[in-house]
DRENPA-3360 file (N, C-alpha, C; in nm, 2 decimals, always signed):
BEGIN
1 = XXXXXXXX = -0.51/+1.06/+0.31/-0.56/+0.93/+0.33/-0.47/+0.83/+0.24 ~ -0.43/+0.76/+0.31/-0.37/+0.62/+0.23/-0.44/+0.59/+0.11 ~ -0.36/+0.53/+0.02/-0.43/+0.49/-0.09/-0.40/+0.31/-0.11 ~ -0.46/+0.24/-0.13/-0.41/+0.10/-0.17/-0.42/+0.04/-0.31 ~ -0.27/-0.01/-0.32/-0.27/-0.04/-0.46/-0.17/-0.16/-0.47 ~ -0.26/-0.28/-0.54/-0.28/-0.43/-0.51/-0.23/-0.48/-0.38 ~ -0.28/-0.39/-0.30/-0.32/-0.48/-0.17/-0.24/-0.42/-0.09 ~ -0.13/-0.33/-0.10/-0.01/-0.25/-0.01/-0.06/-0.07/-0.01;
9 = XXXXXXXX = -0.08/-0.06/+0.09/-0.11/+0.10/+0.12/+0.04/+0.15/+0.09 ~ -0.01/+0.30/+0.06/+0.09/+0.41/-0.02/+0.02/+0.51/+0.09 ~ +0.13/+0.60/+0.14/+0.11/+0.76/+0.12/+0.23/+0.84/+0.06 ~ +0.09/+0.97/+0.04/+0.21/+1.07/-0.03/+0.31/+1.13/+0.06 ~ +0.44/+1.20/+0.00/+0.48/+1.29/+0.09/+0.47/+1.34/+0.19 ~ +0.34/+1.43/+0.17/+0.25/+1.51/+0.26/+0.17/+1.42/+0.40 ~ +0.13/+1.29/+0.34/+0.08/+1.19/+0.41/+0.18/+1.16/+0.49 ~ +0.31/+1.09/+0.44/+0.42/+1.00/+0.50/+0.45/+1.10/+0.64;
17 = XXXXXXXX = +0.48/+1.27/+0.57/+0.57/+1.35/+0.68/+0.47/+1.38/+0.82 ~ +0.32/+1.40/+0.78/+0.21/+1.41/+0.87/+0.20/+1.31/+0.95 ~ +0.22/+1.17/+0.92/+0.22/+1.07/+1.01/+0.38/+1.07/+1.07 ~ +0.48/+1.14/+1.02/+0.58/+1.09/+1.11/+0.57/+1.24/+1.21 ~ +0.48/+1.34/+1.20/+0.50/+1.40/+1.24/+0.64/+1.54/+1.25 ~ +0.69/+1.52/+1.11/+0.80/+1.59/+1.06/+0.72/+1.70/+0.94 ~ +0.81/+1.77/+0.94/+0.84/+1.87/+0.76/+0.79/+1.78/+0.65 ~ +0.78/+1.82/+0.56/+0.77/+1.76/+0.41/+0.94/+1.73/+0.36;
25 = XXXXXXXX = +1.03/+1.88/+0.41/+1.15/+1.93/+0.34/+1.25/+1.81/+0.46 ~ +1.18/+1.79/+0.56/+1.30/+1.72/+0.67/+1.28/+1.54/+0.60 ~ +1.16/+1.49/+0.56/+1.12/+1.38/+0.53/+1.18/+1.36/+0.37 ~ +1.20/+1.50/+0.27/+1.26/+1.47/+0.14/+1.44/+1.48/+0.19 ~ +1.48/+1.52/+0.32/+1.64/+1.51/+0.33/+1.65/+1.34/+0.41 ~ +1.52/+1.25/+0.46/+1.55/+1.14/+0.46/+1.57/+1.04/+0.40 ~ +1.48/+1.08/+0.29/+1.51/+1.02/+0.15/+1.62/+0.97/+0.10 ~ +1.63/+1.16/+0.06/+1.82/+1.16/+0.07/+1.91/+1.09/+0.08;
33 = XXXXXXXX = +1.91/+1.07/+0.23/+2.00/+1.02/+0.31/+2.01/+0.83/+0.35 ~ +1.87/+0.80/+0.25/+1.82/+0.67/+0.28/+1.80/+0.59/+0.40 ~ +1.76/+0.73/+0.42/+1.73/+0.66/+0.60/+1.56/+0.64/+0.56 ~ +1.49/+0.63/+0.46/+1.35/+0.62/+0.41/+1.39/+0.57/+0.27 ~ +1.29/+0.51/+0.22/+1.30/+0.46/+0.08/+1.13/+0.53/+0.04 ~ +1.10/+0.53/-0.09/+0.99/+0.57/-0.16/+0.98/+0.51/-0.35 ~ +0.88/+0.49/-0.38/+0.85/+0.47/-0.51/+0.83/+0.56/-0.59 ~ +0.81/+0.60/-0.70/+0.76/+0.62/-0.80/+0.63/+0.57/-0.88;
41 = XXXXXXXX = +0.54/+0.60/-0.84/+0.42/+0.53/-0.94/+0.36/+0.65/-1.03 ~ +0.36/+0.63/-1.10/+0.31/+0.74/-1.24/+0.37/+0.89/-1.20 ~ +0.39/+0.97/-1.18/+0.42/+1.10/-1.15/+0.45/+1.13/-0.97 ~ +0.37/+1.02/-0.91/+0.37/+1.06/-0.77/+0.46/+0.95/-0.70 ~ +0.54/+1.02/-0.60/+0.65/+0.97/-0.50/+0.58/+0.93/-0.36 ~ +0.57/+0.75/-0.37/+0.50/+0.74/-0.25/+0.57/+0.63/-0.16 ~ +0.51/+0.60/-0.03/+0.61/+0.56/+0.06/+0.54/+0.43/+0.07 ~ +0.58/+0.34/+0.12/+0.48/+0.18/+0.16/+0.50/+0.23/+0.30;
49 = XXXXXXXX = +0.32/+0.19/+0.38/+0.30/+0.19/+0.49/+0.43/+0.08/+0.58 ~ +0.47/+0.01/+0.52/+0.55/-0.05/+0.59/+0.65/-0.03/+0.64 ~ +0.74/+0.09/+0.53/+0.83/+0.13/+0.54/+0.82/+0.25/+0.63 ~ +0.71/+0.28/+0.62/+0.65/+0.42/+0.80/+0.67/+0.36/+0.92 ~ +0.62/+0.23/+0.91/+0.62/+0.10/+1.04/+0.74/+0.08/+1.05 ~ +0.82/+0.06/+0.99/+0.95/+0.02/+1.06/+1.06/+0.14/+1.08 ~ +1.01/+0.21/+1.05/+1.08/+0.37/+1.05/+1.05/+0.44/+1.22 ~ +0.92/+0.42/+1.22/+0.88/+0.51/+1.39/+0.88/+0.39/+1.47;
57 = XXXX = +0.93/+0.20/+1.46/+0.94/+0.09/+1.56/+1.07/+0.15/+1.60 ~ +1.17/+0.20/+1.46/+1.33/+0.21/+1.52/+1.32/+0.37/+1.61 ~ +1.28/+0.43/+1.57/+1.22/+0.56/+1.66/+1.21/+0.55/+1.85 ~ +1.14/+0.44/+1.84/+1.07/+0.44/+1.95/+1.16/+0.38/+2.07;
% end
């Protein structure tokens, strides 16, 4: 489940690749390749819902 923090939803990894419907390992080589961007907040590597949103509009 998304997490919100000041007011912008986060998922993890696990979250981001389940909603795009990919790997964990295919979504850490988009990273990669900066076809996805992600943060850092304390330990955990998370994505902005927004950046999922404009990721599966160019998909479509």
């Amino acid at each position: 489940m998304p997490r919100a923090i000041e007011g912008t939803l986060f998922y993890t990894l696990p979250e981001a690749a389940q909603e795009l419907h990919i790997t964990v390992g295919r979504l850490k080589s988009y990273l990669d390749q900066s076809r996805l961007s992600s943060e850092r907040i304390g330990r955990t590597e998370l994505i902005r819902e927004q950046v999922l949103r404009t990721y599966q509009d160019k998909r479509s």
